[in-house]
C-alpha positions as CSV (number, residue, x, y, z in Angstrom):
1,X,10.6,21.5,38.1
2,X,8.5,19.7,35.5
3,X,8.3,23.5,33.7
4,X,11.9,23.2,33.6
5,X,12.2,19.5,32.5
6,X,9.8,20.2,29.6
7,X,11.7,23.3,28.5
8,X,14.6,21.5,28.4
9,X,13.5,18.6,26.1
10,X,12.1,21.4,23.6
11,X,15.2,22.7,23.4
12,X,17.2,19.2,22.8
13,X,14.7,18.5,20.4
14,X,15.4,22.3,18.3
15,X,18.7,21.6,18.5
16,X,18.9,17.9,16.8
17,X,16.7,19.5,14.6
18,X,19.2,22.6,14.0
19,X,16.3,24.9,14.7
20,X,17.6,26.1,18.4
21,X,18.3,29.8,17.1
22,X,21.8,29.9,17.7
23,X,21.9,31.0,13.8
24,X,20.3,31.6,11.0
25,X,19.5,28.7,8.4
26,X,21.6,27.6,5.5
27,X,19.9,29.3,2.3
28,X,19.5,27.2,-0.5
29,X,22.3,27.5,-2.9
30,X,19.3,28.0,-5.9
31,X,16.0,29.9,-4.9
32,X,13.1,29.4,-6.3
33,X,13.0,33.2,-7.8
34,X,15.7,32.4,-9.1
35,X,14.9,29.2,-10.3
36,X,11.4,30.5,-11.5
37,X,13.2,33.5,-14.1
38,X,14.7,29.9,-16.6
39,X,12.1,29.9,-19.1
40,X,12.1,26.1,-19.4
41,X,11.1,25.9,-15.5
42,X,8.6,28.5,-15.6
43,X,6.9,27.3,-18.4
44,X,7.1,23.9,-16.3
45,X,5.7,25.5,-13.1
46,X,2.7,26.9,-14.7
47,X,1.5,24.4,-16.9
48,X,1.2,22.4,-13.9
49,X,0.5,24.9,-11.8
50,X,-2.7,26.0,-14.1
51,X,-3.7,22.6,-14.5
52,X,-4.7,22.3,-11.1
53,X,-6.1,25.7,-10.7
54,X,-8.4,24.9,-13.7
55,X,-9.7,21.3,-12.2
56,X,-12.0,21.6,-9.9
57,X,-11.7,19.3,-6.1
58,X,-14.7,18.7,-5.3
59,X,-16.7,16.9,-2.1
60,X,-18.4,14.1,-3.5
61,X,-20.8,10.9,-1.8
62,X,-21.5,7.4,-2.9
63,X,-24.7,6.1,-3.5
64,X,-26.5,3.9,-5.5
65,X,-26.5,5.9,-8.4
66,X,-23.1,6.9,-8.8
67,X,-21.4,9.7,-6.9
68,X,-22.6,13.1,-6.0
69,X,-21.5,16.6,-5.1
70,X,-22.3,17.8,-2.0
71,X,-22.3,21.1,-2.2
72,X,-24.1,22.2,0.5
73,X,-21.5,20.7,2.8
74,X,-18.9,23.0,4.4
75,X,-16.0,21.2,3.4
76,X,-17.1,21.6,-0.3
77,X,-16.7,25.3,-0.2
78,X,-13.6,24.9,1.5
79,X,-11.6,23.3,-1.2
80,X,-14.2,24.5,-3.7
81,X,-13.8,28.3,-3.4
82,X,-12.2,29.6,-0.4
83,X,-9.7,27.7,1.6
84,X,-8.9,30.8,3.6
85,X,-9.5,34.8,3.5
86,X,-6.8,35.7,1.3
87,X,-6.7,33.0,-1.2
88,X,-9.4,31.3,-3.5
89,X,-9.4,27.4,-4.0
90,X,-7.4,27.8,-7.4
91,X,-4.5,30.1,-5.8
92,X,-4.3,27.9,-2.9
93,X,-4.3,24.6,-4.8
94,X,-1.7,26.4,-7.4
95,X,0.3,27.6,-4.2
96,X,0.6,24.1,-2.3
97,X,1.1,22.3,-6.0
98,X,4.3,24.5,-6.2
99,X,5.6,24.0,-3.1
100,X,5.8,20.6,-3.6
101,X,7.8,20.4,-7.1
102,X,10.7,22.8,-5.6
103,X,10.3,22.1,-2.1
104,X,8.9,18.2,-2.0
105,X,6.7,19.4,0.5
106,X,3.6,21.7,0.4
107,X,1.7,22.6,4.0
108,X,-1.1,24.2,5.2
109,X,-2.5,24.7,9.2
110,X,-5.7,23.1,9.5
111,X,-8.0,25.9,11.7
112,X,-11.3,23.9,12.8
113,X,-14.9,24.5,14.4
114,X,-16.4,22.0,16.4
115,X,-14.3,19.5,15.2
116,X,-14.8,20.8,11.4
117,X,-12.1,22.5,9.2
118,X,-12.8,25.5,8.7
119,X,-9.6,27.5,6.9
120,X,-6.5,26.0,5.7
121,X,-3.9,28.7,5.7
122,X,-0.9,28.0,4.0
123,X,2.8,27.8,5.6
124,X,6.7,28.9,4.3
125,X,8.3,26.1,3.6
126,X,11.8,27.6,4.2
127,X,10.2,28.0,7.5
128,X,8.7,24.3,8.5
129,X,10.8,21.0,9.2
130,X,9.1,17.5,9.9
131,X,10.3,15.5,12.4
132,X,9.3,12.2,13.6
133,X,9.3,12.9,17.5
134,X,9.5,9.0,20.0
135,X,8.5,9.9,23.8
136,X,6.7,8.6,26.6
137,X,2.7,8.8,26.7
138,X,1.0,6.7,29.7
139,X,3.9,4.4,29.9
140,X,4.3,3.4,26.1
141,X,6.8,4.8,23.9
142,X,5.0,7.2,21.1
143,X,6.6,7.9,17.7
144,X,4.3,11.1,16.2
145,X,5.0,13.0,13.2
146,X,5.3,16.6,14.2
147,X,5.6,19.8,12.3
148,X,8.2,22.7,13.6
149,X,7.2,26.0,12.6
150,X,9.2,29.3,13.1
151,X,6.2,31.8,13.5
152,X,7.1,35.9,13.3
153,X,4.6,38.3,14.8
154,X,3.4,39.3,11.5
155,X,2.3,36.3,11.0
156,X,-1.1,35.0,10.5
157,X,-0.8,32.2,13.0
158,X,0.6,34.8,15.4
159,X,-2.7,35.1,17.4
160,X,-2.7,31.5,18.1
161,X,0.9,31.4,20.4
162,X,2.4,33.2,22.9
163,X,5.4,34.6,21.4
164,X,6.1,36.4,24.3
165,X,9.2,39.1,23.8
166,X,10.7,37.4,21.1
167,X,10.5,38.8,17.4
168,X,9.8,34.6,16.5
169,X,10.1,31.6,18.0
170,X,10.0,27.9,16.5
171,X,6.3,25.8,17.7
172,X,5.4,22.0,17.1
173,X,2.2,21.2,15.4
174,X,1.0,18.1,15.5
175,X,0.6,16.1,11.9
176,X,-2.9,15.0,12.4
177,X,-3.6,19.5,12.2
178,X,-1.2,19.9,8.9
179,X,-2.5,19.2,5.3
180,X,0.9,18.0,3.9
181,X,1.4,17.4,0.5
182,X,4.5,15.3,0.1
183,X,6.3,14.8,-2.7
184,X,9.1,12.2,-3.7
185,X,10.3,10.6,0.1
186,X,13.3,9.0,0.9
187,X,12.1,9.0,5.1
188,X,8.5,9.2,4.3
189,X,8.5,12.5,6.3
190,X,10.3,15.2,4.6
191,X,9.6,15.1,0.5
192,X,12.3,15.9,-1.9
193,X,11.7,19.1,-4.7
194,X,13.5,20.2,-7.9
195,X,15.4,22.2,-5.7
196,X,17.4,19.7,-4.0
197,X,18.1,17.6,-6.8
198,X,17.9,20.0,-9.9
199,X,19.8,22.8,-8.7
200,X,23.4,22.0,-10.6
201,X,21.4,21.4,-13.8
202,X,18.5,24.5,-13.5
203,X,22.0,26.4,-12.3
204,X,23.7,25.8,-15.3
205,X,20.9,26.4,-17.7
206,X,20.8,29.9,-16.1
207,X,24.6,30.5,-16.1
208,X,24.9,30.0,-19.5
209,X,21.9,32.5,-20.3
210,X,24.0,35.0,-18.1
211,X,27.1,34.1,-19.8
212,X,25.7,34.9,-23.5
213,X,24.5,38.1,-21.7
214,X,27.3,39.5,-20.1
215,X,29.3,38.7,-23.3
216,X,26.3,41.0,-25.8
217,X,26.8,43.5,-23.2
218,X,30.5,43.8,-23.7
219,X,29.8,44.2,-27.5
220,X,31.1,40.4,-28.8
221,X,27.1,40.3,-30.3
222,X,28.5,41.4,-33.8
223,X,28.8,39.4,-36.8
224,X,31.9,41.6,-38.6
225,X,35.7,42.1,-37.3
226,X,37.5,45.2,-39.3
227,X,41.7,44.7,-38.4
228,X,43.4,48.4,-39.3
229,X,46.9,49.1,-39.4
230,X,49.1,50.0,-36.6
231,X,49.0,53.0,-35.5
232,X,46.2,54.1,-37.6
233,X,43.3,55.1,-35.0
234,X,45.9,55.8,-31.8
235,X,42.7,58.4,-31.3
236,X,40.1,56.6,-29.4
237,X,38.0,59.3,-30.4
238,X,38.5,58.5,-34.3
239,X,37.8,55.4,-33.9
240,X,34.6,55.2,-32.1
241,X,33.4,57.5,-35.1
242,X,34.7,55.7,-38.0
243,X,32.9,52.4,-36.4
244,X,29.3,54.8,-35.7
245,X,29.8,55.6,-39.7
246,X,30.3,52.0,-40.8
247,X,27.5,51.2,-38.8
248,X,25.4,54.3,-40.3
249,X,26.3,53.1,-43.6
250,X,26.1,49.1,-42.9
251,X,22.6,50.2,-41.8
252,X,21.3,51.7,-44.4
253,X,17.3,51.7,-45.1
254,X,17.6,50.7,-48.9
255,X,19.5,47.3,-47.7
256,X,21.9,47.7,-50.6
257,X,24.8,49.6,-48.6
258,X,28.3,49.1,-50.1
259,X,31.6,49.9,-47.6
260,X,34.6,51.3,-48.7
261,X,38.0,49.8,-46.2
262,X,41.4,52.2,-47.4
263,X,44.7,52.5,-45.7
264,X,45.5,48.6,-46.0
265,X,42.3,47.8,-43.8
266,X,40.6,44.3,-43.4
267,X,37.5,42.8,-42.5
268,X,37.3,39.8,-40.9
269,X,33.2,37.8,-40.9
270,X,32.8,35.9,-37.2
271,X,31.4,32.7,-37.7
272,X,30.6,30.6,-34.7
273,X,33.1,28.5,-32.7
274,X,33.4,24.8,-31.2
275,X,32.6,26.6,-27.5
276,X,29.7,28.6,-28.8
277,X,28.0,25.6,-30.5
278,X,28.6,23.9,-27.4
279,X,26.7,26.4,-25.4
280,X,23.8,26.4,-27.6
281,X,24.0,22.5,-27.6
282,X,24.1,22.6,-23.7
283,X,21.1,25.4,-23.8
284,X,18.9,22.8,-25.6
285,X,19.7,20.0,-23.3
286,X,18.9,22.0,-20.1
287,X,15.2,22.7,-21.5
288,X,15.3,18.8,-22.0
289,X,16.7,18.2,-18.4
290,X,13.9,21.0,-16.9
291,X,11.0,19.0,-18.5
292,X,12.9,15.9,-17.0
293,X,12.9,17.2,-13.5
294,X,9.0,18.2,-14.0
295,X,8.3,14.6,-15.5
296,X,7.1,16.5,-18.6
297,X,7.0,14.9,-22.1
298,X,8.0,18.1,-23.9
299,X,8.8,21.3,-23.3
300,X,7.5,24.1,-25.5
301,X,10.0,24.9,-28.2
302,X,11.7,21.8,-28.0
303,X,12.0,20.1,-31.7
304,X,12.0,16.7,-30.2
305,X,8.1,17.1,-29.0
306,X,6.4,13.5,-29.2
307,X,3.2,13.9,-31.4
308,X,-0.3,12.5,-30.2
309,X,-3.2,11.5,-33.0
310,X,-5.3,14.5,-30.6
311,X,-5.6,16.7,-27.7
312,X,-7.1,14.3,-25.8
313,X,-4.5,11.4,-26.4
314,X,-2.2,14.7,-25.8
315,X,-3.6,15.3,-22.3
316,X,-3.4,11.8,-21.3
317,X,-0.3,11.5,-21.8
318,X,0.6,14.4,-19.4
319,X,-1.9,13.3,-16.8
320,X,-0.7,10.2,-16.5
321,X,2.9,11.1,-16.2
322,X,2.7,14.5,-14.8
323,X,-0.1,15.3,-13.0
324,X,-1.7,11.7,-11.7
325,X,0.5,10.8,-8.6
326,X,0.1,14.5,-7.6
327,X,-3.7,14.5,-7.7
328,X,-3.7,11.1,-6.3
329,X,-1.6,12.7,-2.9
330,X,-4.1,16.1,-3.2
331,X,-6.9,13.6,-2.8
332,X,-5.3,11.5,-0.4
333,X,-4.7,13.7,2.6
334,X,-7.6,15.9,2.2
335,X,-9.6,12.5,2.2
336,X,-7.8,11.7,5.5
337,X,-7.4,15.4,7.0
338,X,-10.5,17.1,6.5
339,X,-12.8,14.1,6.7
340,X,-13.6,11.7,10.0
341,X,-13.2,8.0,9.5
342,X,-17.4,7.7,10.0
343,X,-17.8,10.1,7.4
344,X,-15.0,8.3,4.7
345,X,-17.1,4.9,6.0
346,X,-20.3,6.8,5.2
347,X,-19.1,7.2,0.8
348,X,-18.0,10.7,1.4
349,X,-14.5,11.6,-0.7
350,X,-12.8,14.3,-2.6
351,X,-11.6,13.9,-6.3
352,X,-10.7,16.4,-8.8
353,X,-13.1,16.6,-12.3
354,X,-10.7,16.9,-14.8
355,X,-13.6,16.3,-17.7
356,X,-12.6,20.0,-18.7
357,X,-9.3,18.6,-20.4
358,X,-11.8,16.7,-22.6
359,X,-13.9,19.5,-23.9
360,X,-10.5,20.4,-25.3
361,X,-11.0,18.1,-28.3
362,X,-14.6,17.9,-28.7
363,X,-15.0,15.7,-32.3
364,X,-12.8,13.2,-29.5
365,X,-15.2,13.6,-27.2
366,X,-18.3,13.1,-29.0
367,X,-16.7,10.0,-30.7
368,X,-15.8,8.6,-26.7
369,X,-19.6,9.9,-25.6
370,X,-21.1,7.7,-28.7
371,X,-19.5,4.7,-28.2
372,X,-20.6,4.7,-24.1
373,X,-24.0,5.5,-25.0
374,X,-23.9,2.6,-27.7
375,X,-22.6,0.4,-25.0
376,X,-24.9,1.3,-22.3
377,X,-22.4,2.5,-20.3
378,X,-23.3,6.2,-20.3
379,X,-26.8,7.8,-21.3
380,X,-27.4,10.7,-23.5
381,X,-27.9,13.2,-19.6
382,X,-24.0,12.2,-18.7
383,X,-22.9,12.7,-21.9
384,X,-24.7,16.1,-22.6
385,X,-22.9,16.9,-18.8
386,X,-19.5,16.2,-20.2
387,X,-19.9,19.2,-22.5
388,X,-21.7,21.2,-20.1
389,X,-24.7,20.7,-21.5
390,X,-28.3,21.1,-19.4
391,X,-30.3,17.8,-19.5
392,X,-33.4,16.7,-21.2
393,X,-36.4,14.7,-20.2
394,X,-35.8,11.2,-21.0
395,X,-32.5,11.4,-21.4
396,X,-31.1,9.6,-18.3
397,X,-32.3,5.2,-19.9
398,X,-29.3,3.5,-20.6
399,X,-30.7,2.2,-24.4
400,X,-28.6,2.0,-27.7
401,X,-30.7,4.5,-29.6
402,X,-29.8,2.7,-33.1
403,X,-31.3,-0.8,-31.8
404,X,-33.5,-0.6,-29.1
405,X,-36.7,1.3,-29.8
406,X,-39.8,2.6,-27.2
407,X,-42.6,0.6,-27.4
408,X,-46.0,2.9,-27.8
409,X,-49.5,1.1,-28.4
410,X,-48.1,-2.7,-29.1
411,X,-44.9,-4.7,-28.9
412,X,-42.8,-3.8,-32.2
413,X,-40.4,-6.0,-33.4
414,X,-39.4,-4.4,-36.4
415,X,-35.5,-3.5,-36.5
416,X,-34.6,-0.1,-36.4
417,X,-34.2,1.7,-39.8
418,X,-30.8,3.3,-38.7
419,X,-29.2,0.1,-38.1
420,X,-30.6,-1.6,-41.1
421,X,-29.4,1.1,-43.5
422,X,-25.9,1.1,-41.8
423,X,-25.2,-2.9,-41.9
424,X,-27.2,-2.9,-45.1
425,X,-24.4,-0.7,-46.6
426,X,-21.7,-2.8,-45.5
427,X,-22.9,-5.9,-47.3
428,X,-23.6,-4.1,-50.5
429,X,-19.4,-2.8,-50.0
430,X,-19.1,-6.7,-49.7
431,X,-21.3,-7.6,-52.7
432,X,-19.5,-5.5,-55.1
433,X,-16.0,-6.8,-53.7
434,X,-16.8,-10.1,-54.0
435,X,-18.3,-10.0,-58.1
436,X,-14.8,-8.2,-59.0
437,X,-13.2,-11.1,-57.4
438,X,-14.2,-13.1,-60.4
439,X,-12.0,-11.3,-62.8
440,X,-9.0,-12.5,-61.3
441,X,-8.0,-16.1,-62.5
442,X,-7.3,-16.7,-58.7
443,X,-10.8,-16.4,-57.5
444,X,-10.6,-18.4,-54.5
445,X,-7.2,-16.4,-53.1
446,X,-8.3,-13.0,-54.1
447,X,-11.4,-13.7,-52.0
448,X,-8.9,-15.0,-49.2
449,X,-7.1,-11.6,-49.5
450,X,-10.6,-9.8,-49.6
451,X,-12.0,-11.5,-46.3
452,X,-8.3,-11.0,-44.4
453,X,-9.1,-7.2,-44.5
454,X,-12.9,-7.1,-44.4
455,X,-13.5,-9.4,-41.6
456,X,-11.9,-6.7,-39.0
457,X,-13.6,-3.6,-40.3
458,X,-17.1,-5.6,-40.3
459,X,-16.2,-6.1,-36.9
460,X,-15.6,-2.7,-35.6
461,X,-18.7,-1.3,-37.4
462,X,-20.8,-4.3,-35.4
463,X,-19.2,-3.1,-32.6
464,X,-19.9,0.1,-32.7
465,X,-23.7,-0.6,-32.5
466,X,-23.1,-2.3,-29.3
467,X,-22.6,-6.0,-30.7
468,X,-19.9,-9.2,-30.6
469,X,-16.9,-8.9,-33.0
470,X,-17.5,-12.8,-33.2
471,X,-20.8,-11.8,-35.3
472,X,-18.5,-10.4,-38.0
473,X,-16.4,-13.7,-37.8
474,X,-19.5,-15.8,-38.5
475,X,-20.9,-13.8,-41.0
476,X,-17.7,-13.9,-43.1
477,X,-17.1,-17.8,-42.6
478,X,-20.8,-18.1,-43.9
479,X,-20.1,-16.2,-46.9
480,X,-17.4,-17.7,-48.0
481,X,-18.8,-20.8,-47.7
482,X,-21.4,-19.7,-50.2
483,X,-19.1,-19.0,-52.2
484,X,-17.0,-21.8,-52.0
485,X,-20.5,-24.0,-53.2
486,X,-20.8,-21.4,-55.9
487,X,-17.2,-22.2,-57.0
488,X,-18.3,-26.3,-58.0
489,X,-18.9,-25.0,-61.8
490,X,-17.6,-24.8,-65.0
491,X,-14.8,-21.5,-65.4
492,X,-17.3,-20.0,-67.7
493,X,-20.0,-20.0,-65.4
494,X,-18.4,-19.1,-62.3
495,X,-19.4,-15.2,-62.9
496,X,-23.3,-16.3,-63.2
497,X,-22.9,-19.0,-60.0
498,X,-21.5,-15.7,-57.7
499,X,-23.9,-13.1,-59.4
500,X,-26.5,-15.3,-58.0
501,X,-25.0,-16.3,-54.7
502,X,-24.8,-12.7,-53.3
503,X,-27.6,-11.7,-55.4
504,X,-29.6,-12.3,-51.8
505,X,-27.1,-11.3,-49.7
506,X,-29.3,-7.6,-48.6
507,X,-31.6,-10.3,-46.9
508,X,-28.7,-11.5,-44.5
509,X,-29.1,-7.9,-43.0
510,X,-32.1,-9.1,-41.2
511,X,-30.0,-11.9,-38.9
512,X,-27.4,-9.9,-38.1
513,X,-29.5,-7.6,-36.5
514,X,-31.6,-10.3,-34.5
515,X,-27.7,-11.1,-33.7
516,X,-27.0,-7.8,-32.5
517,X,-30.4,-7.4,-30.2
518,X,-29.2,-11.5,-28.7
519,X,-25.9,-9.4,-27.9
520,X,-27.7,-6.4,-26.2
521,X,-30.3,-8.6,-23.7
């Protein structure tokens, strides 16, 4: 009786689902092979697509030092390299990735050991529907997420049910044994792809490609229209070989072919109409609309492509649009699917490394990689990692290598010659701008002038050696207040009074860098 019962609430459940069998399921008006021969949508797919087989996801732990891969953990390899026997890590990520831009939902079984996962084998997501299922459990109502899956006997997850006579049959998998990757949700169960809300425009995009086809293959391709006289060709077979011998002769290898029209003949030149323009107007916007369903910038071949100042700038731009909230749901549920709360308590996560993008760029990178290791933010071993680099002895101290200096015998506290050399150039740039000040009648406004734009470019070479921008401020308030005191003279011997004032000026060189090393402690 309680065999019966049970049966019976399956088979409620498969029909308010509209997976009871009584018929096959509604196709989607656009497939996704289909959808996949537009250009603009392929092109789509696999950018993002191959950005995520290129990244790798990778197991990593906490500690005090930073985080670290684990890769002698199980679960490394898993999303590492092999996910399952027929797929590497890239194919699979690529796989689940693509699911989830046409479908809103990619889905994988989660097969475990001991309490481990072990192979995530991926499922058809024309054949999986997610259902939140409310029932009784121990006297409490119960609302689970569930997973209905229509399994064939070919099937890799064949072995694991009893399909009994049937060909397939629909089974419930819990959520907690499903990595889901969900896209945009309107239930927070089911996402929503391309496919459900791009159709009409991918659909036109490719009507109007097989529009222009169907009308080259019917021969309106041609750019020329010859009008003869009535009844001059009533032979079909006349006709077809006056038009091959036009062509023959229109054709002609030298380029300089001249044709002769008799018998009252004209020739009309085809130029293109308000409906073709149209169409080629509508083909461009599609390509915009596709990279607007992807949440693309650009598309490739599209005129209106934004420019970046480099390839990095470039690829930030398309992570942070593109590819961010789909990494940050990748993340997400193999953090909370493939790992136990102890071991998510314990530092352990999974993150994509994505520092290959930046190699992309490398005078970018090497510019980013100076400025942290200025800063004491990054030391020379990280930096050297970021371009794949093997590390050196010595090279993991956090230390501004144009300041701070290794003592060896005795306490030094002589600056370093780099940083000298580099501020000592600046102030001789400010020397010689100051003395041709003095030509101008307007002394005291061309120095205004001079000091508006020097001040800020001081301050970004001060802080690139890991100092205060305020140290720039100061130093120019100071020197104009030399000069101002230098100014208390007779016209005719203003030019001595400011030769003298910055005649000193090198020697200033000195307190900035004690400045610099007060900035740095």
């Amino acid at each position: 009786m309680a065999t019966v019962t049970v049966k019976r609430v399956l088979q409620a459940i498969k029909q308010y689902m509209g997976i009871d069998g009584t018929g096959e399921d509604d196709d989607s008006e656009l497939t996704i092979e289909e959808a996949m021969t537009y250009p603009p949508v392929f092109n789509a797919a696999t950018r993002i697509t191959g950005a995520f087989q290129t990244m790798a996801l990778e197991l990593l732990r906490r500690n005090d030092g930073g985080r670290e891969v684990q890769k002698n953990n199980p679960l490394n390899d898993l999303v590492s390299w092999q996910p399952n026997t027929l797929q590497t890590a890239g194919d699979w990520k690529a796989m689940m990735v693509l699911h989830r831009l046409f479908y809103g939902n990619g889905r994988s079984v989660i097969l475990k050991s001991d309490d481990v996962a072990t192979e995530l084998l991926p499922l058809d997501p024309l054949r999986v529907k997610s259902k939140l299922i409310r029932y009784r459990k121990d006297g409490q109502t119960v609302v689970e997420k569930f997973h209905w899956v229509k399994i064939k006997k070919d099937d890799s997850l064949a072995i694991y049910v009893e399909l009994d006579d049937n060909e397939e049959a629909w089974f419930p998998i819990p959520d907690s044994e499903v990595w889901h990757l969900l896209g945009v949700s309107v239930d927070g169960v089911e996402g929503v792809g391309i496919l459900d809300v791009g159709s009409r425009s991918i659909g036109l995009g490719i009507g109007a490609e097989k529009l222009i086809q169907r009308q080259n293959k019917k021969g309106f391709g041609g750019g020329l229209f010859f009008k003869a006289p009535i009844g001059m060709f009533r032979d079909e077979g006349a006709a077809k070989e006056w038009i091959k011998k036009v062509k023959e002769q229109l054709a002609g290898a030298d380029g300089d072919a001249i044709a002769l029209l008799r018998e009252n003949m004209e020739v009309q030149n085809l130029t293109m109409n308000n409906s073709d323009a149209q169409l080629v107007e509508q083909r461009r916007f599609q390509r915009e609309e596709a990279a607007l369903l992807f949440a693309l910038e650009s598309i490739l071949g599209d005129s209106s492509n934004a420019s970046y100042a480099s390839e990095v700038q470039k690829w930030i731009g398309y992570k942070t649009n593109c590819l961010a909230p789909i990494m940050s749901a990748f993340e997400a549920q193999c953090n909370v699917k493939l790992l136990t709360a102890k071991q998510r308590r314990a530092g352990y996560q999974f993150a994509f490394d994505d520092r290959i993008f930046m190699r992309m760029d490398p005078a970018a990178l090497m510019s980013f990689c100076s400025q942290g290791i200025t800063n004491r933010i990054l030391n020379p071993n990280e930096c050297r990692d970021l371009f794949d680099y093997n590390p050196y002895e010595g090279g993991d101290e956090y230390a501004n290598p144009a300041i701070d200096k290794k003592q060896t015998g005795g306490a030094s506290n002589q600056p370093n010659n780099a940083v000298a050399a580099v501020l000592g150039n600046w102030i001789t740039r400010e020397q010689n701008a100051v003395t041709a000040c003095v030509k101008s009648p307007q002394f005291i406004t061309k120095v205004e002038e001079f000091y508006a734009r020097w001040e800020p470019k001081l301050a970004d070479a001060i802080e690139q050696l890991g100092g205060d921008r305020q140290l720039a401020t100061d130093h120019c308030i100071e020197s104009k207040r030399r000069l101002l005191e230098a100014c208390e003279c007779q016209p005719e011997e203003l030019a001595g009074k400011v030769g003298a004032c910055v005649e000193s000026w090198p020697n200033r060189v000195h307190q900035l860098i004690e400045d610099l090393q007060l900035c740095l402690k």
